[in-house]
C-alpha positions as CSV (number, residue, x, y, z in Angstrom):
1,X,0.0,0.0,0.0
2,X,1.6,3.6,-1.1
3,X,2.2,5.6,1.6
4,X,0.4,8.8,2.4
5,X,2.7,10.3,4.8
6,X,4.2,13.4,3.6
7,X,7.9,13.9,2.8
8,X,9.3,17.1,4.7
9,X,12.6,18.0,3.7
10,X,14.4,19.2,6.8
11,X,15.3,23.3,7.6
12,X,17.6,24.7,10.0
13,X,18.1,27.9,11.9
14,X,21.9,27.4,11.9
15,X,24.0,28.4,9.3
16,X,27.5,26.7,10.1
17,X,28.3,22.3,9.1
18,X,28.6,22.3,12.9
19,X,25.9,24.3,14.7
20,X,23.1,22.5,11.8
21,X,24.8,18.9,12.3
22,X,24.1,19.7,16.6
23,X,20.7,21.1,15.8
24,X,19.8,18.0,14.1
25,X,20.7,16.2,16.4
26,X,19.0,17.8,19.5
27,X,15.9,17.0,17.3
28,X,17.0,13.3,16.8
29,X,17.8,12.5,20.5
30,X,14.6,10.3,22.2
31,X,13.1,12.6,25.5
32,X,11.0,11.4,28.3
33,X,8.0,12.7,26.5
34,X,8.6,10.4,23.9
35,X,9.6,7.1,26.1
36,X,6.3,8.0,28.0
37,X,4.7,7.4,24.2
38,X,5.7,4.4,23.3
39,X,5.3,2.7,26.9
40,X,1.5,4.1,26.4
41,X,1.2,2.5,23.2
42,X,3.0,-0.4,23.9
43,X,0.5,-1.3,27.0
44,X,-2.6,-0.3,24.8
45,X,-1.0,-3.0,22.1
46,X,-0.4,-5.2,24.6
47,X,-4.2,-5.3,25.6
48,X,-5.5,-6.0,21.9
49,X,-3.2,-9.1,22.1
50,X,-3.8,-10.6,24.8
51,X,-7.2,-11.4,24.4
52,X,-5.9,-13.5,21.4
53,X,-2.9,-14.9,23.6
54,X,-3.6,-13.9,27.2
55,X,0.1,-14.9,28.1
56,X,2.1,-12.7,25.3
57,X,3.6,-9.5,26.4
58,X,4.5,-6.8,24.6
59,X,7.8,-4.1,24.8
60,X,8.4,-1.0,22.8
61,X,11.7,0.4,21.9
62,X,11.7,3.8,20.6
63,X,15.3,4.4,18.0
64,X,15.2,8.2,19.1
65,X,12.5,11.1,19.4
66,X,9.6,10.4,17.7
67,X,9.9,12.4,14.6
68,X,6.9,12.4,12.1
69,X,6.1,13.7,8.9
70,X,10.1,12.8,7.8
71,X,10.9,11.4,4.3
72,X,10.2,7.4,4.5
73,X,9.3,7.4,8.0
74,X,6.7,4.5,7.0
75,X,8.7,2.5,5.4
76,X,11.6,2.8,8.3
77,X,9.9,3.5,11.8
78,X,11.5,4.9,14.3
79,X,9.4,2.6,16.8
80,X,9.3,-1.0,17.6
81,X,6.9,-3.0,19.3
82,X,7.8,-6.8,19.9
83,X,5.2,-9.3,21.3
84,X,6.9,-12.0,23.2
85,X,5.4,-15.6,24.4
86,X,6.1,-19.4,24.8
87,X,5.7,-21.0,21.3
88,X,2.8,-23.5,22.6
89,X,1.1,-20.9,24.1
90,X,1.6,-18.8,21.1
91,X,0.1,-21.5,18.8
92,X,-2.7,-22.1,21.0
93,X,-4.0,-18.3,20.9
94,X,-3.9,-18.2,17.7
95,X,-5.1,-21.2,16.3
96,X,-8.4,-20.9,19.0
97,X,-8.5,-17.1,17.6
98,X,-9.1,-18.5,13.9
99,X,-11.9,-20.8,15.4
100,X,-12.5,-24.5,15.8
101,X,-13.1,-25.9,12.8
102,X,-9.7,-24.3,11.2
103,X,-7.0,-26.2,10.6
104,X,-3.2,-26.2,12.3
105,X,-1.1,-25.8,8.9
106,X,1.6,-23.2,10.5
107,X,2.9,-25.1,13.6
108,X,6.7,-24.8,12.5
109,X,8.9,-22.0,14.0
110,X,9.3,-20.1,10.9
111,X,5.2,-19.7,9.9
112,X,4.1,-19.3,13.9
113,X,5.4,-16.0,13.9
114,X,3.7,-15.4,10.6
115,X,0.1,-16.4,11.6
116,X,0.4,-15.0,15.2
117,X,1.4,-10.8,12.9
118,X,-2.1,-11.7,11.0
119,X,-3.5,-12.5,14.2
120,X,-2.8,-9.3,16.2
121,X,-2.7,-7.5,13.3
122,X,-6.4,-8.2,12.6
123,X,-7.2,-7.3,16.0
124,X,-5.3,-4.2,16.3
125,X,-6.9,-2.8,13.0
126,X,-10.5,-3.9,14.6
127,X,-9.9,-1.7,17.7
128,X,-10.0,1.4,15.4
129,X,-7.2,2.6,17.0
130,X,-4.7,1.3,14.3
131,X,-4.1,1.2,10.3
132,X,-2.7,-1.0,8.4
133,X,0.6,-0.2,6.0
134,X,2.2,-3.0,4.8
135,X,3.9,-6.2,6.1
136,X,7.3,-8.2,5.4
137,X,6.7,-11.6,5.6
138,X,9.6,-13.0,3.5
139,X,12.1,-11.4,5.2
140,X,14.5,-13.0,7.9
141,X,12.3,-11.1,11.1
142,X,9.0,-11.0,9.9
143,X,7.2,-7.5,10.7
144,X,4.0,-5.4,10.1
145,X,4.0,-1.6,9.7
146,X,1.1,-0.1,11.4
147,X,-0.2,3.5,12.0
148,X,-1.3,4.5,15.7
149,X,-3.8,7.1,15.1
150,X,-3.1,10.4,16.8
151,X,-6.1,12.4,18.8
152,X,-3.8,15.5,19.2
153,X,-3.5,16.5,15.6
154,X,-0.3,15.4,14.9
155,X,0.8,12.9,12.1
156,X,-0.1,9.1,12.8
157,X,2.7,7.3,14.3
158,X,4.3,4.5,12.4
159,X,5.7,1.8,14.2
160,X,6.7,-2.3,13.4
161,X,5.5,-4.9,15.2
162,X,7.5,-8.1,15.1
163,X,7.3,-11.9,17.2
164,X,9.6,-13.0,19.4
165,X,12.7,-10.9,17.7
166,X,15.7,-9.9,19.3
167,X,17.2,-7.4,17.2
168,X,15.0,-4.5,18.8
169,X,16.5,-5.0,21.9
170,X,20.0,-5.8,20.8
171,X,19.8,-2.2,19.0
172,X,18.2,-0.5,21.9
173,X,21.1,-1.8,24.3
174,X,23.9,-0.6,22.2
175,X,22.7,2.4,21.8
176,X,22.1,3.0,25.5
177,X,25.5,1.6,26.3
178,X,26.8,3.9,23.3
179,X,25.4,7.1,25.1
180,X,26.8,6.0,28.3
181,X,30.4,5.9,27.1
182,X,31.0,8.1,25.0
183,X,27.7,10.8,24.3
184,X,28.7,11.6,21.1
185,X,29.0,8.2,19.4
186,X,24.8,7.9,20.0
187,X,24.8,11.3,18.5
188,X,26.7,9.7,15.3
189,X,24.4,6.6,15.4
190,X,21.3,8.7,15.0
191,X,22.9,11.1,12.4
192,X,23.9,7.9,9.7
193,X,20.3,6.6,10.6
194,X,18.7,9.5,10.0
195,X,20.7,10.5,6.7
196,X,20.3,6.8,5.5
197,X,16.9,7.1,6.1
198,X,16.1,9.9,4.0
199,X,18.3,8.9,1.1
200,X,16.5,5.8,0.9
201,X,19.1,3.5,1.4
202,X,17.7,1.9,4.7
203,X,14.6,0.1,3.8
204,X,15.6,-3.6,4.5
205,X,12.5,-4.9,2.9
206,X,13.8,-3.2,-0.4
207,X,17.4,-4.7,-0.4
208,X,19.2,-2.3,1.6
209,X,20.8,-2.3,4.5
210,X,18.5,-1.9,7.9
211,X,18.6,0.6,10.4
212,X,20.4,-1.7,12.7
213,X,23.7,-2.6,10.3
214,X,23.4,1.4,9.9
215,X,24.0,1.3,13.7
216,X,27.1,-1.3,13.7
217,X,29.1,0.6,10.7
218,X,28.8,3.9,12.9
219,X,29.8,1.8,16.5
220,X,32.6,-0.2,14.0
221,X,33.7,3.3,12.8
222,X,34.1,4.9,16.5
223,X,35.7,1.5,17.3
224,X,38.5,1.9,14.5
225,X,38.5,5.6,14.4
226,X,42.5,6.6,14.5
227,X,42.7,9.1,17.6
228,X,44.8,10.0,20.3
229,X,41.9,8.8,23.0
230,X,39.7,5.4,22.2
231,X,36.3,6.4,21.1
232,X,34.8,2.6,21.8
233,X,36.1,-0.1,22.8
234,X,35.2,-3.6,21.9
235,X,31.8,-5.4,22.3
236,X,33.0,-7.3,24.8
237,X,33.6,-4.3,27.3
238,X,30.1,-3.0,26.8
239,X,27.6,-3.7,29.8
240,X,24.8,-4.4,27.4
241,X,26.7,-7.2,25.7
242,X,27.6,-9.0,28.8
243,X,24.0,-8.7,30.2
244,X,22.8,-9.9,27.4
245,X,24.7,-12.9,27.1
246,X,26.7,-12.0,24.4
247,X,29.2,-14.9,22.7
248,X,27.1,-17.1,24.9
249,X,27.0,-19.9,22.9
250,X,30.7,-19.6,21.8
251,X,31.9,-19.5,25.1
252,X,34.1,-16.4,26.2
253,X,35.4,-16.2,22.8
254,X,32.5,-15.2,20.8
255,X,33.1,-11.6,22.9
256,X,36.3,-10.8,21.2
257,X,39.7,-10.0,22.0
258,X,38.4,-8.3,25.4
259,X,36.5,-11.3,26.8
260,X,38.3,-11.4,30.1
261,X,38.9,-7.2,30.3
262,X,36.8,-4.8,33.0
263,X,33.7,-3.6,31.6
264,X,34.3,-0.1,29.9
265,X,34.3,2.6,31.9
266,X,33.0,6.3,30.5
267,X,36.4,7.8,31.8
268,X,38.5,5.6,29.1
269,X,36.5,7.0,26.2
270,X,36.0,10.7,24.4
271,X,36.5,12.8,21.6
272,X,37.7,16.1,20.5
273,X,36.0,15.8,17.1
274,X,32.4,17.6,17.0
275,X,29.3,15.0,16.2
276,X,29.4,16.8,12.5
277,X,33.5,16.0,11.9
278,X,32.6,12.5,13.3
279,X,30.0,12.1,10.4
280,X,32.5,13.7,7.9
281,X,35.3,10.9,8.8
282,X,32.3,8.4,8.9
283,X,31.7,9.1,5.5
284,X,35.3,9.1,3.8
285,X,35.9,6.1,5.8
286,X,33.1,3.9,4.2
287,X,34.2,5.3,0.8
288,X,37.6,5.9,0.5
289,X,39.8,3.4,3.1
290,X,36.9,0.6,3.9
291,X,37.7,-2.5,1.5
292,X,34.3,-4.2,0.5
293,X,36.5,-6.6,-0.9
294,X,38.5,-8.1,1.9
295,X,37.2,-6.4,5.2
296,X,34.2,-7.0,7.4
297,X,32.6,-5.1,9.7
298,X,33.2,-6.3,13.5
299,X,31.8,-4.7,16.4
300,X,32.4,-7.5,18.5
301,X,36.1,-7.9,17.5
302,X,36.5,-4.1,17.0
303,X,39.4,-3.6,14.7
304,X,40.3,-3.8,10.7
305,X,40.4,-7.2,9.6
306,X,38.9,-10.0,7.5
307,X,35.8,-11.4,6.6
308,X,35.7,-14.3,9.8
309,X,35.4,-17.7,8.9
310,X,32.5,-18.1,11.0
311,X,30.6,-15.2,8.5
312,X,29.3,-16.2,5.4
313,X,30.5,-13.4,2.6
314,X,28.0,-11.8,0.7
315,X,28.5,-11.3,-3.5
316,X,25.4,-9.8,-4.6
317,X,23.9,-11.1,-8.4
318,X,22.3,-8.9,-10.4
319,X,19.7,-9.0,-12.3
320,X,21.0,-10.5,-15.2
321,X,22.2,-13.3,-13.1
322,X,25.9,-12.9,-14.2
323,X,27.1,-9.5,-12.7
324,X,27.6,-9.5,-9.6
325,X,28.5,-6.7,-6.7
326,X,30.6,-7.4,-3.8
327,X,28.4,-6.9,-0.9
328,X,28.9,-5.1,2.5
329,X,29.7,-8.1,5.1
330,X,28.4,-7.0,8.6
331,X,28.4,-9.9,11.6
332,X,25.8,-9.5,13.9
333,X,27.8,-9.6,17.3
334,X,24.8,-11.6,19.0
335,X,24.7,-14.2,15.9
336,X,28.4,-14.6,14.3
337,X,26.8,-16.8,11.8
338,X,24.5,-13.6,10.5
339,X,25.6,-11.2,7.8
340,X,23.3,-8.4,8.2
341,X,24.7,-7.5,4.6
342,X,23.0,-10.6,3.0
343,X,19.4,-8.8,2.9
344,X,21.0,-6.3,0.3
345,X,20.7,-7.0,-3.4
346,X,23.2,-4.9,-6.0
347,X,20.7,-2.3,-6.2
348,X,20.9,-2.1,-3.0
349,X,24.9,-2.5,-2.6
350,X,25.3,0.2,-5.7
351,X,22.8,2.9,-3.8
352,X,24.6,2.7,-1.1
353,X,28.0,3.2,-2.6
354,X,26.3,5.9,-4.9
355,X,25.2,7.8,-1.9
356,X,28.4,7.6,0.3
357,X,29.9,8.6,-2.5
358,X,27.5,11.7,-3.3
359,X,28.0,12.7,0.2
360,X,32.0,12.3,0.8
361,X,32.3,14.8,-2.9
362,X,29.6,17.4,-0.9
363,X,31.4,17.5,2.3
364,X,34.9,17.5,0.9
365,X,33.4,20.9,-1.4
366,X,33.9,22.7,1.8
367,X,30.4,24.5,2.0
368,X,28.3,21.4,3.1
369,X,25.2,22.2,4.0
370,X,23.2,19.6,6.1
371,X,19.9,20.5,4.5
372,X,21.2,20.2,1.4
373,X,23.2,16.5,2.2
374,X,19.7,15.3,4.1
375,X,17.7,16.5,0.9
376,X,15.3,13.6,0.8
377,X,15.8,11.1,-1.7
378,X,12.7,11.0,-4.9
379,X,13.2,7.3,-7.2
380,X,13.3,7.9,-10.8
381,X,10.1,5.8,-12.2
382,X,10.9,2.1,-12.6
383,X,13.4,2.5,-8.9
384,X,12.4,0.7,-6.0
């Protein structure tokens, strides 16, 4: 379904790179108001589904303020919702939802999660509080984008809502331990998001990368940053990872080189370059020393190096099934077996090249303007 929300391309009252990058970002950073928001919504979705599943809870995660009206803020919300419950109990809600005489055809792990979205989905719309936008059912986390109707006259709020999925959280915590170590590396995070965002290269369901491998190349960039002070250190100093059982499953190895270190401490960590030089050396980074060919990016290991064996490398085929683009290989640090990369088709690889590379020629010009770098991107007809 198209979307109807409008596409404002941003103004600012600054006038210098520095001043507009900070403004931008005071806009971007999430408030109380806004956690307040989500926790409202998230016990109001919470209510719809339990009287389909009475044992499923449901916990919001908000990426940053809750910005509407902002160029493909549908298609990449800034909001997630995640139901989470026991598989059998999940089944059983849903298959006594669809009624007696239906029959039990999506019992497997992988179309559960499926029926249980079309469930709650159903429901939510029925309330009236809630519109449907458009669902991703083939991809790797399965998701609906809905609309929570606003009674203050402001825009409808986008949001996903997802079953039983992890990466919400895992994003959420590493950018709550980012803020805590080092303030200005959040302020990064939310800056790349924001700029992918409106260039369009950030819309997972259309072969690009998702907001979350957005948020490891900036931590991955802070990580290997060349300054006289460590930006970030490793995954495995961050609080977050070790609460959340990072490397679990790999034993103390699966944190990294800093497995057996102290957890980080905000004193170790800081930065003389403003948020908007950060963003400049983000960008030059990714397009003039990253190798697509022979690096990967590693949060968890937190230096330059190779593709690790335990990551499968992505080559991206086009569509004449003969060219091919080397991809962008990303390892999710709480799955070293996921390449967050492998969701991007060469459209997707060549957009994202194209606009790193329309950006690095802007900002080395000399009079970047951030309005002007953030100008929302419009597809020619026949682009996805």
């Amino acid at each position: 379904q198209p979307s109807a929300q409008r596409v404002v391309a941003p103004t600012f009252k600054a006038q210098s790179w520095d001043a507009q990058v900070d403004e931008m970002v005071g806009a971007l950073l999430p408030t109380v108001e806004s956690g307040k928001v989500v926790d409202a919504l998230a016990r109001e979705i919470q209510r719809v589904v339990q009287r389909i599943v009475p044992e499923a809870s449901v916990v919001g995660f908000a990426g940053g303020a809750l910005l509407r009206g902002c160029a493909f803020g549908v298609a990449v919300p800034d909001v997630d919702f995640v139901v989470t419950c026991q598989p059998e109990a999940l089944a059983s809600g849903v298959h006594a939802s669809k009624g007696a005489g239906t029959r039990n055809t999506w019992c497997d792990a992988r179309q559960l999660p499926k029926a249980a979205l079309r469930s709650f989905t159903e429901g939510l719309v029925d309330s009236g509080r809630f519109k449907f936008r458009r669902s991703a059912f083939s991809a790797a986390e399965p998701k609906v984008t809905l609309l929570a109707a606003d009674t203050g006259g402001n825009d409808a709020m986008p949001f996903s809502l997802t079953v039983n999925v992890a990466t919400p959280l895992h994003s959420a915590a590493l950018l709550a331990e980012c803020a805590r170590l080092n303030p200005s590396s959040r302020s990064l995070i939310l800056l790349v998001r924001r700029w992918a965002r409106d260039r369009g290269i950030s819309f997972a369901a259309k072969g690009h990368l998702s907001p979350y491998g957005w948020t490891l190349l900036a931590i991955y960039f802070l990580q290997v940053l060349d300054s006289a002070k460590p930006v970030l250190p490793s995954l495995g100093r961050f609080v977050a990872a070790r609460l959340l059982g990072l490397g679990a499953a790999d034993g103390a190895g699966g944190m990294g080189a800093d497995a057996d270190a102290k957890p980080a401490d905000a004193s170790e960590f800081s930065t003389d370059l403003s948020v908007g030089q950060l963003f400049k050396r983000f960008i030059h980074f990714y397009g003039s020393e990253f190798d697509f060919r022979k690096e990967a990016v590693s949060v968890r290991a937190g230096r330059r190096a190779p593709s690790p064996l335990t990551l499968p490398v992505h080559v991206a085929l086009h569509d004449d099934g003969a060219a091919t683009e080397v991809g962008l290989n990303i390892e999710d640090p709480f799955d070293r077996s996921r390449n967050l990369g492998a969701g991007m088709d060469a459209a997707g690889v060549a957009r994202l090249r194209g606009e790193i590379a329309r950006a690095e020629a802007m900002l080395a010009s000399g009079g970047a303007c951030l309005a002007e770098l953030l100008e929302p991107w419009t597809p020619e007809e026949g682009e996805a």
